[in-house]
PDB file of N, H, CA, C and O in Angstrom:
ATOM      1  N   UNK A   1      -7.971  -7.784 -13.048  1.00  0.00           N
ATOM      2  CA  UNK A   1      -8.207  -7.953 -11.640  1.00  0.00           C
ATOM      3  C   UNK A   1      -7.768  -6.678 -10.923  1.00  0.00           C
ATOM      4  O   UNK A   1      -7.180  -5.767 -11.506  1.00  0.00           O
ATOM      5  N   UNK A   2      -8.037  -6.665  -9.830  1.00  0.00           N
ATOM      6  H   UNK A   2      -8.515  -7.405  -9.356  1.00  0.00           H
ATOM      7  CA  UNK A   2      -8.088  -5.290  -9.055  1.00  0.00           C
ATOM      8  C   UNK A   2      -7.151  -5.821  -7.942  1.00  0.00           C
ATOM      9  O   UNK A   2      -7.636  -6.757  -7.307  1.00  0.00           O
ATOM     10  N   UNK A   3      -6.025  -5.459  -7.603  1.00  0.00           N
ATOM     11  H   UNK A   3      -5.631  -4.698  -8.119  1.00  0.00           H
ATOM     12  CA  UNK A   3      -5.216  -5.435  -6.213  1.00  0.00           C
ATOM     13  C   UNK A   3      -5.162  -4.285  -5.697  1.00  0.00           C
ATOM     14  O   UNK A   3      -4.932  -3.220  -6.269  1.00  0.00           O
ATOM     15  N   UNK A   4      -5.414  -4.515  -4.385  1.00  0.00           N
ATOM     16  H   UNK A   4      -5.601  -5.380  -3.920  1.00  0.00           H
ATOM     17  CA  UNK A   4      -4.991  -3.450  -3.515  1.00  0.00           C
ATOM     18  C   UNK A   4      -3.958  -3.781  -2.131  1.00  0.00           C
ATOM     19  O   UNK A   4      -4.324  -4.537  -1.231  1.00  0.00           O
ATOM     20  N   UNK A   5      -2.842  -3.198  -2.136  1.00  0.00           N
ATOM     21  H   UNK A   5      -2.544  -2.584  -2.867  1.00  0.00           H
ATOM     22  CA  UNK A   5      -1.722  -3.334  -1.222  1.00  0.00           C
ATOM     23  C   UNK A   5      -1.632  -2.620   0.379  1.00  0.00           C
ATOM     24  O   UNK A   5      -1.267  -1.450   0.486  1.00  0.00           O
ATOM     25  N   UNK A   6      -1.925  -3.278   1.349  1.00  0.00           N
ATOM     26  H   UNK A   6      -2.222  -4.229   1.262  1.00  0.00           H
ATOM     27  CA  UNK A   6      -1.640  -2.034   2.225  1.00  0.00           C
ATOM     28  C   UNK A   6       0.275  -1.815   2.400  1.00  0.00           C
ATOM     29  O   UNK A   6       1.190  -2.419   2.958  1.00  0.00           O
ATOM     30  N   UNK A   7       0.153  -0.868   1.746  1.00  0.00           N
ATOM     31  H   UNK A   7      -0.590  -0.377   1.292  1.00  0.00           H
ATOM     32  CA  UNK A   7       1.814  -0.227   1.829  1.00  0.00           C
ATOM     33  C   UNK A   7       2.127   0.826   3.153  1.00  0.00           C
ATOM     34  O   UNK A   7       3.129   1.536   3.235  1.00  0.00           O
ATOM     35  N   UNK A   8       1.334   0.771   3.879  1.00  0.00           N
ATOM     36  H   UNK A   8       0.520   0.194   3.812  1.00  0.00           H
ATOM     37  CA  UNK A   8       1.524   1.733   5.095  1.00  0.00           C
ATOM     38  C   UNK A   8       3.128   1.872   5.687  1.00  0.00           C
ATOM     39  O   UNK A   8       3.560   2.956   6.081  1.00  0.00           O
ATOM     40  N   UNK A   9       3.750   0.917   5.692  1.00  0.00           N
ATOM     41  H   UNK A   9       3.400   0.037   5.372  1.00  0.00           H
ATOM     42  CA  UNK A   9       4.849   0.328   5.959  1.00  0.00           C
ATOM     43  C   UNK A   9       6.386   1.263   4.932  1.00  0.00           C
ATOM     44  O   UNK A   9       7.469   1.809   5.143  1.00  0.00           O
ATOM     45  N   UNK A  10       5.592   0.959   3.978  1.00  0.00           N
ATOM     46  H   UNK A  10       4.712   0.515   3.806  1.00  0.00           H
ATOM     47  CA  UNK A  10       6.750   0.961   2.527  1.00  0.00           C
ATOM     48  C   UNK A  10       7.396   1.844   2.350  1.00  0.00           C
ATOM     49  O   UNK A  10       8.544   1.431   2.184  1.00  0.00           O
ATOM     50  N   UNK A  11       7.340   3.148   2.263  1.00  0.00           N
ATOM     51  H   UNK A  11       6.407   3.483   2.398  1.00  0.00           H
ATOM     52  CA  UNK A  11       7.465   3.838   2.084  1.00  0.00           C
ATOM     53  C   UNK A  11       8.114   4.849   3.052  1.00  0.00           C
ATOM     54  O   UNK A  11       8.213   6.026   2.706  1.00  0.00           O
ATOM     55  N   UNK A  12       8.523   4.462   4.153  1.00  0.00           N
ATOM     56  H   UNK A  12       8.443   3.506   4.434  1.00  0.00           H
ATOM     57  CA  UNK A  12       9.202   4.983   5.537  1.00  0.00           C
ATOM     58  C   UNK A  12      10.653   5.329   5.242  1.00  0.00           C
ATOM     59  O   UNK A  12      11.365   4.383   4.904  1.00  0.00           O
ATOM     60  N   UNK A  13      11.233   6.606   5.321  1.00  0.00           N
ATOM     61  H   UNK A  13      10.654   7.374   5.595  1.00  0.00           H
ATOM     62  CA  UNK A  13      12.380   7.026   5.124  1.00  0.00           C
ATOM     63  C   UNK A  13      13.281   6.559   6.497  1.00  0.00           C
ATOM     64  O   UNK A  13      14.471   6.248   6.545  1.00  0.00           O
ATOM     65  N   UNK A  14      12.815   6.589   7.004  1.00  0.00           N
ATOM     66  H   UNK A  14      11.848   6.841   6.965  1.00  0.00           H
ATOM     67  CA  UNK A  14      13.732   5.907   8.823  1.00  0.00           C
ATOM     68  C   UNK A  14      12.964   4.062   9.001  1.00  0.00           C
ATOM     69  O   UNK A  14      12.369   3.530   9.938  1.00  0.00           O
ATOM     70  N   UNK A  15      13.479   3.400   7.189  1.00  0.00           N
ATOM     71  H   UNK A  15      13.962   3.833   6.428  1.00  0.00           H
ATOM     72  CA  UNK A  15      13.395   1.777   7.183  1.00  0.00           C
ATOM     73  C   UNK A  15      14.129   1.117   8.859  1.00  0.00           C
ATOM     74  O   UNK A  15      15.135   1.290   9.547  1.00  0.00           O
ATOM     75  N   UNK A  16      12.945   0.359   8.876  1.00  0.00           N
ATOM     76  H   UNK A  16      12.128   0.219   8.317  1.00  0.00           H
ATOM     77  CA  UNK A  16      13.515  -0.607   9.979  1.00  0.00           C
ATOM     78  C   UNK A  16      13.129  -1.764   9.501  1.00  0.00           C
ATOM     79  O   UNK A  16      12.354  -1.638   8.553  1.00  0.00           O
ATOM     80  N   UNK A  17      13.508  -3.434   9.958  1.00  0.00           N
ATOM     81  H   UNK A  17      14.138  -3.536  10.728  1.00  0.00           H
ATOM     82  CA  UNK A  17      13.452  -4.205   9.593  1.00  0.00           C
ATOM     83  C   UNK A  17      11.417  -4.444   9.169  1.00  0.00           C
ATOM     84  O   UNK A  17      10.889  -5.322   8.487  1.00  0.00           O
ATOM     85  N   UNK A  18      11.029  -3.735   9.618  1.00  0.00           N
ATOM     86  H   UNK A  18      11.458  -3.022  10.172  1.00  0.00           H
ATOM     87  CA  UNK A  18       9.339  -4.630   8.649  1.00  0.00           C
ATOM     88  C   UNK A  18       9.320  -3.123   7.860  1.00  0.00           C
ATOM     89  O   UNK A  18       8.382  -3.043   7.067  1.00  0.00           O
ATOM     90  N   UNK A  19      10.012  -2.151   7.915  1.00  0.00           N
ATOM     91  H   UNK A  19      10.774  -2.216   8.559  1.00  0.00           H
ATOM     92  CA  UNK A  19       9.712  -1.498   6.323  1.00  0.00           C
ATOM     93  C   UNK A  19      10.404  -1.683   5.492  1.00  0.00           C
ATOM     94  O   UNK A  19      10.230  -1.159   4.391  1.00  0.00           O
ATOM     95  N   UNK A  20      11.524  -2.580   5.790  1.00  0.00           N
ATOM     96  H   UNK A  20      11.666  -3.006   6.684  1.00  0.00           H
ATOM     97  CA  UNK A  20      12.402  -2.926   4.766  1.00  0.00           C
ATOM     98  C   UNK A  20      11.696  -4.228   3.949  1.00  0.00           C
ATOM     99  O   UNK A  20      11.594  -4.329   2.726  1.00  0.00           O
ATOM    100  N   UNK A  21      11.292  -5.080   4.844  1.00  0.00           N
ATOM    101  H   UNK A  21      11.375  -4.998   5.837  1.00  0.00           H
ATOM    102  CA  UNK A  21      10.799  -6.499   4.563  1.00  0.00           C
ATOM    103  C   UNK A  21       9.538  -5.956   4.132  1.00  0.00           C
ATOM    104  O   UNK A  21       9.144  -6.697   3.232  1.00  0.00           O
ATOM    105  N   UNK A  22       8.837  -5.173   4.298  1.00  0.00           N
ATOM    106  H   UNK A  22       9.157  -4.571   5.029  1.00  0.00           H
ATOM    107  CA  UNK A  22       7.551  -4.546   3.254  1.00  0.00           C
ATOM    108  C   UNK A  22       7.669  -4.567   1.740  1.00  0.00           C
ATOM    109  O   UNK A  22       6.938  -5.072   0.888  1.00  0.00           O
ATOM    110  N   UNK A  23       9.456  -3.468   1.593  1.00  0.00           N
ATOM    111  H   UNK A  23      10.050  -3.058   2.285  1.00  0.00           H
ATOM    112  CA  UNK A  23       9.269  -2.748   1.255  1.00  0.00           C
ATOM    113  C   UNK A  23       9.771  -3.988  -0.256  1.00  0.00           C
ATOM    114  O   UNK A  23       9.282  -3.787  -1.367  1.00  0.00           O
ATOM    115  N   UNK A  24      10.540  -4.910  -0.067  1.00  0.00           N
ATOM    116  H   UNK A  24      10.938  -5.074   0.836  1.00  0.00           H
ATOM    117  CA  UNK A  24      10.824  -6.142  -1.066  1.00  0.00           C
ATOM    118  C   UNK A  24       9.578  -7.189  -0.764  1.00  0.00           C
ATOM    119  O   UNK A  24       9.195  -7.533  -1.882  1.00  0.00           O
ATOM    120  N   UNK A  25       9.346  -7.379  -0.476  1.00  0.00           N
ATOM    121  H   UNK A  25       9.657  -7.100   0.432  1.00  0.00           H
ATOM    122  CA  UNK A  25       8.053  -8.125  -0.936  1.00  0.00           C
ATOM    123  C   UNK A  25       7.396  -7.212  -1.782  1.00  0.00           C
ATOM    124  O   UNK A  25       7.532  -7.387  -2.993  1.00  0.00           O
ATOM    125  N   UNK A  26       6.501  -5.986  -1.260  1.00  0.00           N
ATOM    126  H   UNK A  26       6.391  -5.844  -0.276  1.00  0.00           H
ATOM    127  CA  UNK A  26       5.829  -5.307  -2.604  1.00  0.00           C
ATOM    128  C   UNK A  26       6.531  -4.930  -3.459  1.00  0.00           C
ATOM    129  O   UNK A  26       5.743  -4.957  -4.404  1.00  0.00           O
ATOM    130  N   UNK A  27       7.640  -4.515  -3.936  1.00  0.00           N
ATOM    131  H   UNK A  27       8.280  -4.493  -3.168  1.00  0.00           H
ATOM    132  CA  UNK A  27       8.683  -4.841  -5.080  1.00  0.00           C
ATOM    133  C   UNK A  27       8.187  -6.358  -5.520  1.00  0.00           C
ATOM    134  O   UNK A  27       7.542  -6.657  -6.525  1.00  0.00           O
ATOM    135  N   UNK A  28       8.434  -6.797  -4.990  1.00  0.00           N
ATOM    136  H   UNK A  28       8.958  -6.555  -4.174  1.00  0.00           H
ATOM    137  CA  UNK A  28       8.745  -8.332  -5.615  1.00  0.00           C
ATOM    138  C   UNK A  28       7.550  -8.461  -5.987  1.00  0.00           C
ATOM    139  O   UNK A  28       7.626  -8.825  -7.160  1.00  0.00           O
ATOM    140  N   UNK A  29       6.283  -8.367  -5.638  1.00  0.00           N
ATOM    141  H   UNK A  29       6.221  -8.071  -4.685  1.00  0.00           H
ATOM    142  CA  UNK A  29       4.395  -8.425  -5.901  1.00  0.00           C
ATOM    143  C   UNK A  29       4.466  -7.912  -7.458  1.00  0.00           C
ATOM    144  O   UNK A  29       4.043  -8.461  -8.475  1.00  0.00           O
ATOM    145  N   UNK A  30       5.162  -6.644  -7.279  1.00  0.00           N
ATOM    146  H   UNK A  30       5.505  -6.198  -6.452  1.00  0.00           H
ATOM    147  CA  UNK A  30       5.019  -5.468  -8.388  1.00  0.00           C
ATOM    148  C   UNK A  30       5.503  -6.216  -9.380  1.00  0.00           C
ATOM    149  O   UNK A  30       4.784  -6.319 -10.374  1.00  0.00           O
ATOM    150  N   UNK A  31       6.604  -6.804  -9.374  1.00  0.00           N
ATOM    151  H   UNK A  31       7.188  -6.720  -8.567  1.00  0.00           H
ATOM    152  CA  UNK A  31       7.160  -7.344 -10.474  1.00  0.00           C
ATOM    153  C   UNK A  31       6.433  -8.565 -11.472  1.00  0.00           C
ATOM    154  O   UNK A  31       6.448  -8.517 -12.702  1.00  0.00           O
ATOM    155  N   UNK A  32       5.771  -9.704 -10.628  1.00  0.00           N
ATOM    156  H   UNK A  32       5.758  -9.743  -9.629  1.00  0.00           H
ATOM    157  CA  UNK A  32       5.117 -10.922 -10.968  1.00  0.00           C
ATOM    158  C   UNK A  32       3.497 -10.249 -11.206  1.00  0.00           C
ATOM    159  O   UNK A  32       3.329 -10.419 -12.414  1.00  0.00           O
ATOM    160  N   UNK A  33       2.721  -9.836 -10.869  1.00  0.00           N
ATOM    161  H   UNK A  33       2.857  -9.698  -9.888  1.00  0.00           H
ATOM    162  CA  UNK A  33       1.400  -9.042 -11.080  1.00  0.00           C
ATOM    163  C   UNK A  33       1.509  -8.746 -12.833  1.00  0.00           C
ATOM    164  O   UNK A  33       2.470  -8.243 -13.417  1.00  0.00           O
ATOM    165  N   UNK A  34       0.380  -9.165 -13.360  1.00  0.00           N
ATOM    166  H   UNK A  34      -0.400  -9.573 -12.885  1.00  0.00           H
ATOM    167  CA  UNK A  34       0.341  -8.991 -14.494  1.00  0.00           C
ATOM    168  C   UNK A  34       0.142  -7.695 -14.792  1.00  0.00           C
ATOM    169  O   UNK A  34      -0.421  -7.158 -13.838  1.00  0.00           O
ATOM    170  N   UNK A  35       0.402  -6.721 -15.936  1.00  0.00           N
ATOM    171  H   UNK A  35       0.859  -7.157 -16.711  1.00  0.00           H
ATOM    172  CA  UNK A  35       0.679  -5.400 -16.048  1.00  0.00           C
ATOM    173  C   UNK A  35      -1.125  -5.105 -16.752  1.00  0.00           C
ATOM    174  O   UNK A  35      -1.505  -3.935 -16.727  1.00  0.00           O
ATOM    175  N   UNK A  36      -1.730  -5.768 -17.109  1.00  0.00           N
ATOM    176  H   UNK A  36      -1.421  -6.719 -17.130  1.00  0.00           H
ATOM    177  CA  UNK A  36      -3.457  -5.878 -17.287  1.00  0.00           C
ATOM    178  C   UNK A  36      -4.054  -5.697 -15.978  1.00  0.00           C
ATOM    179  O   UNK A  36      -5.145  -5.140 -16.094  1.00  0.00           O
ATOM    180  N   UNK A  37      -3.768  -5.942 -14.848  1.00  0.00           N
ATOM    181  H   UNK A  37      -2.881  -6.395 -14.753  1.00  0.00           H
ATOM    182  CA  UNK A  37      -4.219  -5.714 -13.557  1.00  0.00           C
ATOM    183  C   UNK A  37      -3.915  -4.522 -12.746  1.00  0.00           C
ATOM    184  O   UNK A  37      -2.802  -4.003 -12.654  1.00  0.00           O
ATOM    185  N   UNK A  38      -4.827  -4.193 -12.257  1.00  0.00           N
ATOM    186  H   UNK A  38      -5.731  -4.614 -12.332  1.00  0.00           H
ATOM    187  CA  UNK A  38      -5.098  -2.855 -11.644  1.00  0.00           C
ATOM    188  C   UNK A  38      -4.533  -2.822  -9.961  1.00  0.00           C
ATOM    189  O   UNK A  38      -5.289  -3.183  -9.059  1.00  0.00           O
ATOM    190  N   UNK A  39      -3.451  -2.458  -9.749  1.00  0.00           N
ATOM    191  H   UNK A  39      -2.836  -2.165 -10.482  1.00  0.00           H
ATOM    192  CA  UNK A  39      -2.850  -2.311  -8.505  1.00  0.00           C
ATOM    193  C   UNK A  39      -3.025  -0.720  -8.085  1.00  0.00           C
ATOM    194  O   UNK A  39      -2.873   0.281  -8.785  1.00  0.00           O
ATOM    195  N   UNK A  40      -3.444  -0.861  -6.525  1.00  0.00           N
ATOM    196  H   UNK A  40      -3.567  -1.674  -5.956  1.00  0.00           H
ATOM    197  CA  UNK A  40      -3.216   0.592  -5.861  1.00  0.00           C
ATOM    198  C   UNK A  40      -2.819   0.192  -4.833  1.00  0.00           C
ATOM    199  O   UNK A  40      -3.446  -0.693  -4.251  1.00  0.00           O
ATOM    200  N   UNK A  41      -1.269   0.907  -4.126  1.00  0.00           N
ATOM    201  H   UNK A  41      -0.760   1.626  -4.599  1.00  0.00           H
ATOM    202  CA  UNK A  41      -0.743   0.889  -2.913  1.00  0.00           C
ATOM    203  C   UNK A  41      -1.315   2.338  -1.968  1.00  0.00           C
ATOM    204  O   UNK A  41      -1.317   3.568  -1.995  1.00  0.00           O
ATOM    205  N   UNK A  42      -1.774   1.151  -1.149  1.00  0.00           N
ATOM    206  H   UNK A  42      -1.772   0.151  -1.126  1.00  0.00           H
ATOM    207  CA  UNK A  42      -2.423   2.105   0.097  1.00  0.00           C
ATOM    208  C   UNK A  42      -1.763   2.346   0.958  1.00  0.00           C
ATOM    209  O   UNK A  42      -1.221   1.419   1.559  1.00  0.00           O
ATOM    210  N   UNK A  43      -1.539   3.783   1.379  1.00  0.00           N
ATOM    211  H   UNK A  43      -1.979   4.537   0.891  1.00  0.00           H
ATOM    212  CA  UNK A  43      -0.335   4.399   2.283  1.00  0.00           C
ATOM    213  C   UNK A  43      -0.342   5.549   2.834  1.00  0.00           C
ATOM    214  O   UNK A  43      -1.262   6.144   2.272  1.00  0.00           O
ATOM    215  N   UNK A  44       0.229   6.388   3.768  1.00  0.00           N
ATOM    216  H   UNK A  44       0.976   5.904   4.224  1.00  0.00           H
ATOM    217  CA  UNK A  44      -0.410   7.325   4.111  1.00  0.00           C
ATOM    218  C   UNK A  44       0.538   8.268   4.031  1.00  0.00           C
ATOM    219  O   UNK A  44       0.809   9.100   4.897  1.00  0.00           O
ATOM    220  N   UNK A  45       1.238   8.074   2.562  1.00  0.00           N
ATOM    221  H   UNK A  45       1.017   7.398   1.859  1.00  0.00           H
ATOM    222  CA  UNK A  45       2.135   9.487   2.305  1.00  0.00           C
ATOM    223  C   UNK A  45       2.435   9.124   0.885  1.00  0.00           C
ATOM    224  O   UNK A  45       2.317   7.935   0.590  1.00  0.00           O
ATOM    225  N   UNK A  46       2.913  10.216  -0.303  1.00  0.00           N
ATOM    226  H   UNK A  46       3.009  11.182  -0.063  1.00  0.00           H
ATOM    227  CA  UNK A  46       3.166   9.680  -1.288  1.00  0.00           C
ATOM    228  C   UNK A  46       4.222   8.460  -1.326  1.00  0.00           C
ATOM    229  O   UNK A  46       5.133   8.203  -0.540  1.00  0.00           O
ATOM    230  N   UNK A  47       3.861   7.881  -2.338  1.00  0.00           N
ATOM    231  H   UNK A  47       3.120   8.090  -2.977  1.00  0.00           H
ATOM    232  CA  UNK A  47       5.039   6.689  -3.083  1.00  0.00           C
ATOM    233  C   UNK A  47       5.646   6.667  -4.213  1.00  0.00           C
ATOM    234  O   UNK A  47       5.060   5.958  -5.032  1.00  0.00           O
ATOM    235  N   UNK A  48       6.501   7.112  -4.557  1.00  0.00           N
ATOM    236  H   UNK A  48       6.977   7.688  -3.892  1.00  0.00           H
ATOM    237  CA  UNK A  48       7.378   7.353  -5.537  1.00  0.00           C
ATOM    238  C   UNK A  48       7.205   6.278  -6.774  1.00  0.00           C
ATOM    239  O   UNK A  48       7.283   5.087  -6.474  1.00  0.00           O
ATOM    240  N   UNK A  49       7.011   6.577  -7.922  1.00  0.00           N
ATOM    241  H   UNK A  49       6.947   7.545  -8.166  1.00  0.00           H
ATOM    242  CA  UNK A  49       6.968   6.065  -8.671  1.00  0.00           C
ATOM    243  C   UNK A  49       5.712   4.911  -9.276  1.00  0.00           C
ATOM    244  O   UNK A  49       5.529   4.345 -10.353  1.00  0.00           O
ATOM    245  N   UNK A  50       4.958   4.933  -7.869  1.00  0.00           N
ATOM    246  H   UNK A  50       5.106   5.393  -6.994  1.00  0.00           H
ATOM    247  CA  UNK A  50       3.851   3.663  -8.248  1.00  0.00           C
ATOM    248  C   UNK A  50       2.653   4.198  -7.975  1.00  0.00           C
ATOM    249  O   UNK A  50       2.564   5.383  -7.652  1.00  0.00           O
ATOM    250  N   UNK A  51       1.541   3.363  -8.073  1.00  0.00           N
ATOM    251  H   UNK A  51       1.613   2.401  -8.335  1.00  0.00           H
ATOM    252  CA  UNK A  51      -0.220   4.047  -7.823  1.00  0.00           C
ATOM    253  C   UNK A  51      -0.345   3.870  -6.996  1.00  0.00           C
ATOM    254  O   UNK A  51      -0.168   2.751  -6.514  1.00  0.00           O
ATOM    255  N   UNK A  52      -0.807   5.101  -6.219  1.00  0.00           N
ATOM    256  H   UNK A  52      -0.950   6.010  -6.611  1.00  0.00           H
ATOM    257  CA  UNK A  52      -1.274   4.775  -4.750  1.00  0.00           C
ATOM    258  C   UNK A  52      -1.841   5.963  -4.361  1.00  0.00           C
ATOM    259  O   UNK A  52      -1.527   7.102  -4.705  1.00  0.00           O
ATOM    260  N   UNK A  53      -2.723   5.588  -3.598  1.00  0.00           N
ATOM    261  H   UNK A  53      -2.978   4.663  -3.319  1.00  0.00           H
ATOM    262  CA  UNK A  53      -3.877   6.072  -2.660  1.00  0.00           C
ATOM    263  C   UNK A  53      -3.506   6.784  -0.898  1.00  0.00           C
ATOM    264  O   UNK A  53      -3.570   6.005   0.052  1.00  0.00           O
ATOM    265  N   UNK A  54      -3.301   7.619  -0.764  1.00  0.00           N
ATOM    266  H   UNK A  54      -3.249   8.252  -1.537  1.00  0.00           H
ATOM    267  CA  UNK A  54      -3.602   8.078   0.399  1.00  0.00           C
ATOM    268  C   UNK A  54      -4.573   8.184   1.245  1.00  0.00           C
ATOM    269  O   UNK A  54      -5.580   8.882   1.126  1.00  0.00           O
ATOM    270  N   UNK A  55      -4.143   7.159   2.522  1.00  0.00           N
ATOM    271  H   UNK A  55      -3.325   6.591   2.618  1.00  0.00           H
ATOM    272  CA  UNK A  55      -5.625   7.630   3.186  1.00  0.00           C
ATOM    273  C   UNK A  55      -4.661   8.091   4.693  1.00  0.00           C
ATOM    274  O   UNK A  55      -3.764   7.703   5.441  1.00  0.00           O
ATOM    275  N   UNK A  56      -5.597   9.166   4.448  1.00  0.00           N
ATOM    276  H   UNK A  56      -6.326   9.481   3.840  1.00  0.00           H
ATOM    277  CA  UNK A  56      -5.575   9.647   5.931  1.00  0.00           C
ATOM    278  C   UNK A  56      -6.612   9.481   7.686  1.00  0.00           C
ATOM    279  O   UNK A  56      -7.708   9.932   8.019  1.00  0.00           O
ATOM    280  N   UNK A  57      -5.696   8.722   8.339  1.00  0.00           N
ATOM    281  H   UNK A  57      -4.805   8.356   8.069  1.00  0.00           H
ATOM    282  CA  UNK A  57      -5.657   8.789   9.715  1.00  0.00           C
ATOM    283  C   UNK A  57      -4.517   9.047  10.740  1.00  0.00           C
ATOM    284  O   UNK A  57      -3.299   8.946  10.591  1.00  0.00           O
ATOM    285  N   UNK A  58      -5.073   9.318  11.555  1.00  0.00           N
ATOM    286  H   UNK A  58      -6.062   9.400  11.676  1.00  0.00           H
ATOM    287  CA  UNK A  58      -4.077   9.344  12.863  1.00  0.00           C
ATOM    288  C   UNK A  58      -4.152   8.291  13.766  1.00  0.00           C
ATOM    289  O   UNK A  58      -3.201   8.212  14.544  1.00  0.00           O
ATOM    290  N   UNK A  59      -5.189   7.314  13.885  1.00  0.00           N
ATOM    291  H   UNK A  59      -5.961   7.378  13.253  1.00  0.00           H
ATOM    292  CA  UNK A  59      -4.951   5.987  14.893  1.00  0.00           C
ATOM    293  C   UNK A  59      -5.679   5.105  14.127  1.00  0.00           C
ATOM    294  O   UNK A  59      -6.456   5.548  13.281  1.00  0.00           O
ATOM    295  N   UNK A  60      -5.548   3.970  14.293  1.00  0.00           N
ATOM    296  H   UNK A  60      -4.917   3.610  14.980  1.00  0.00           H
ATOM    297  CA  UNK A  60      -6.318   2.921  13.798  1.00  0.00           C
ATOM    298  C   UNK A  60      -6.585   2.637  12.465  1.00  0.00           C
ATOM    299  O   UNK A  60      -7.703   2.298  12.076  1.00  0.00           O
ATOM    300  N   UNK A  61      -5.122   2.821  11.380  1.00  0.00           N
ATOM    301  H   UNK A  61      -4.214   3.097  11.696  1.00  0.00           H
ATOM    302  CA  UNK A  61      -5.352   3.454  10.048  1.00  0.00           C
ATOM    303  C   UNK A  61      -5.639   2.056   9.378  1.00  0.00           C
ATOM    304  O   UNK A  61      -6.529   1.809   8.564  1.00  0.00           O
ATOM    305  N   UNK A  62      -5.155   1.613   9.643  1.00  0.00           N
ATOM    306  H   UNK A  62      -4.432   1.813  10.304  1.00  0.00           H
ATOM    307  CA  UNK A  62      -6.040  -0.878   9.219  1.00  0.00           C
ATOM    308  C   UNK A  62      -7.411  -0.447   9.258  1.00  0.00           C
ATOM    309  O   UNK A  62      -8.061   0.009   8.317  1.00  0.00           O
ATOM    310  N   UNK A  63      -7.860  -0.678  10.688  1.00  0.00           N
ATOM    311  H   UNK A  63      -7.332  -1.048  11.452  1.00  0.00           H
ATOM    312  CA  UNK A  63      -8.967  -0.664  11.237  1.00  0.00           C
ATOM    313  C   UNK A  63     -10.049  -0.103  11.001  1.00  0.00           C
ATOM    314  O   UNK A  63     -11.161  -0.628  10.943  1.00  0.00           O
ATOM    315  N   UNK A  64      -9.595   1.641  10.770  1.00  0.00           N
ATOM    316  H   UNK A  64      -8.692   2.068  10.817  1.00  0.00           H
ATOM    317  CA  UNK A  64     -10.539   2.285  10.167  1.00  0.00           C
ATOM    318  C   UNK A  64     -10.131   2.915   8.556  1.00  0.00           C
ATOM    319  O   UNK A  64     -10.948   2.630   7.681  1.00  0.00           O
ATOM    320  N   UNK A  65      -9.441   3.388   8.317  1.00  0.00           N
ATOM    321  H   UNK A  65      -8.777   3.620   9.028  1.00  0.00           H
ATOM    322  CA  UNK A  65      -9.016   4.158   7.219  1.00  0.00           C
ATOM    323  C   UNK A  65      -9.093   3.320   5.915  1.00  0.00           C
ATOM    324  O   UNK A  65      -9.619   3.687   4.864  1.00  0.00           O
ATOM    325  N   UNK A  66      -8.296   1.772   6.232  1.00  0.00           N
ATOM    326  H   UNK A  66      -7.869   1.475   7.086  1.00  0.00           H
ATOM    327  CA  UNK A  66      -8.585   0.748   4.958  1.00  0.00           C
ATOM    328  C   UNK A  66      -9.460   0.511   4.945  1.00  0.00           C
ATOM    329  O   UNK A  66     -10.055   0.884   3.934  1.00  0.00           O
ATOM    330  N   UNK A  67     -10.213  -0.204   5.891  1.00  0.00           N
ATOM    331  H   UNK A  67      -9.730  -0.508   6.712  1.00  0.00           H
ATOM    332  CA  UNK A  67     -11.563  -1.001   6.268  1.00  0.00           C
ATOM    333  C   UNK A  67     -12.256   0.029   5.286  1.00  0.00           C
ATOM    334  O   UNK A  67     -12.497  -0.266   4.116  1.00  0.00           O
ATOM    335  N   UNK A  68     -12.492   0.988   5.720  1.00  0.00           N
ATOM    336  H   UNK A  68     -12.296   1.228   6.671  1.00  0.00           H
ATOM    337  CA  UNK A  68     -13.596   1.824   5.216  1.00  0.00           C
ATOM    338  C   UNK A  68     -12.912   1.970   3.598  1.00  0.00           C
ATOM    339  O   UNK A  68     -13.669   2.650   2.905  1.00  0.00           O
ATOM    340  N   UNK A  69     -12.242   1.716   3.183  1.00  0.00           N
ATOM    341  H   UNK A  69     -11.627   1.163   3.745  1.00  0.00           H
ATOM    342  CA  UNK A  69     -12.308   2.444   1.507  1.00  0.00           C
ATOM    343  C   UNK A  69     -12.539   1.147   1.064  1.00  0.00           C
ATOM    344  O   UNK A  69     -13.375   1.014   0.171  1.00  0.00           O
ATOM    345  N   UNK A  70     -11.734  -0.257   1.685  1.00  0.00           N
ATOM    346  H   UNK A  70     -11.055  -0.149   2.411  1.00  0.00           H
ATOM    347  CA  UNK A  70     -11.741  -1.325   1.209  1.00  0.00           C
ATOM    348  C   UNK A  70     -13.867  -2.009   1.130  1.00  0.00           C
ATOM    349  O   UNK A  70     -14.211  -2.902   0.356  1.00  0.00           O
ATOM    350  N   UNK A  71     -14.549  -1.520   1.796  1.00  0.00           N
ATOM    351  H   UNK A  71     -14.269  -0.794   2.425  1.00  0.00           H
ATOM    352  CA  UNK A  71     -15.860  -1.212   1.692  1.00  0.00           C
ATOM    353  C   UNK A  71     -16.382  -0.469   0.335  1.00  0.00           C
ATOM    354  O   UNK A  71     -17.012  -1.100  -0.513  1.00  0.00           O
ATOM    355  N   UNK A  72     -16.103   0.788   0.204  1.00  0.00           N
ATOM    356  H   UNK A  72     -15.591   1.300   0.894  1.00  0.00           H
ATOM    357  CA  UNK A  72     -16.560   1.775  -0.550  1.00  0.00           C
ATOM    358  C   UNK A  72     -16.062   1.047  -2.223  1.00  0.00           C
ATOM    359  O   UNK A  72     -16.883   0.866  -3.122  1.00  0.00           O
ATOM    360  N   UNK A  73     -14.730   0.748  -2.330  1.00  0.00           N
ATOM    361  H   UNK A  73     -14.063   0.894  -1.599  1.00  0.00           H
ATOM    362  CA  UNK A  73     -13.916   0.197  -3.511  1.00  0.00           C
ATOM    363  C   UNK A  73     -13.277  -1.395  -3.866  1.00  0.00           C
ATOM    364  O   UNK A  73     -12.171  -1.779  -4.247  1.00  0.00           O
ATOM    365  N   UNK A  74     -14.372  -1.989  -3.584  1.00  0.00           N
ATOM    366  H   UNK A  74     -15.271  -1.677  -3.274  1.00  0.00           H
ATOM    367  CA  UNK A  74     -14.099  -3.415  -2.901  1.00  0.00           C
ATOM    368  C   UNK A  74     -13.084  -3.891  -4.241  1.00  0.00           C
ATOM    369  O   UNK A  74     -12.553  -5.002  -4.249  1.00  0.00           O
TER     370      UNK A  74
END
């Protein structure tokens, strides 16, 4: 199976309470997800240690930036 995460959140060096609460839930995803399944965390800066995808925007990065790959790479 194919997951894709929006991690936009996760990965924030100045954590506040919803990048913290991001940032253990997708931990916790990562852990139960069978290791046969294809995960990419979507984010808009590297992520240490896991697969992930950069997409770049400056406004509306849900709206337009996922939308559109989540189209292209369903």
């Amino acid at each position: 199976m194919k997951i894709g995460i929006d991690a936009s959140r996760y990965a924030d060096e100045k954590a506040t309470g919803v990048e913290w609460y991001s940032w253990h839930i997708i931990n916790s995803l990562l852990k139960i997800i069978p290791k046969s399944d294809d995960v990419v965390l979507y984010s808009r800066e590297a992520i240490e240690g896991q697969p992930y995808k950069i997409l770049k925007a400056k406004r509306f990065w849900t709206l337009g930036a996922l939308s559109k790959e989540m189209r292209k790479n369903p």
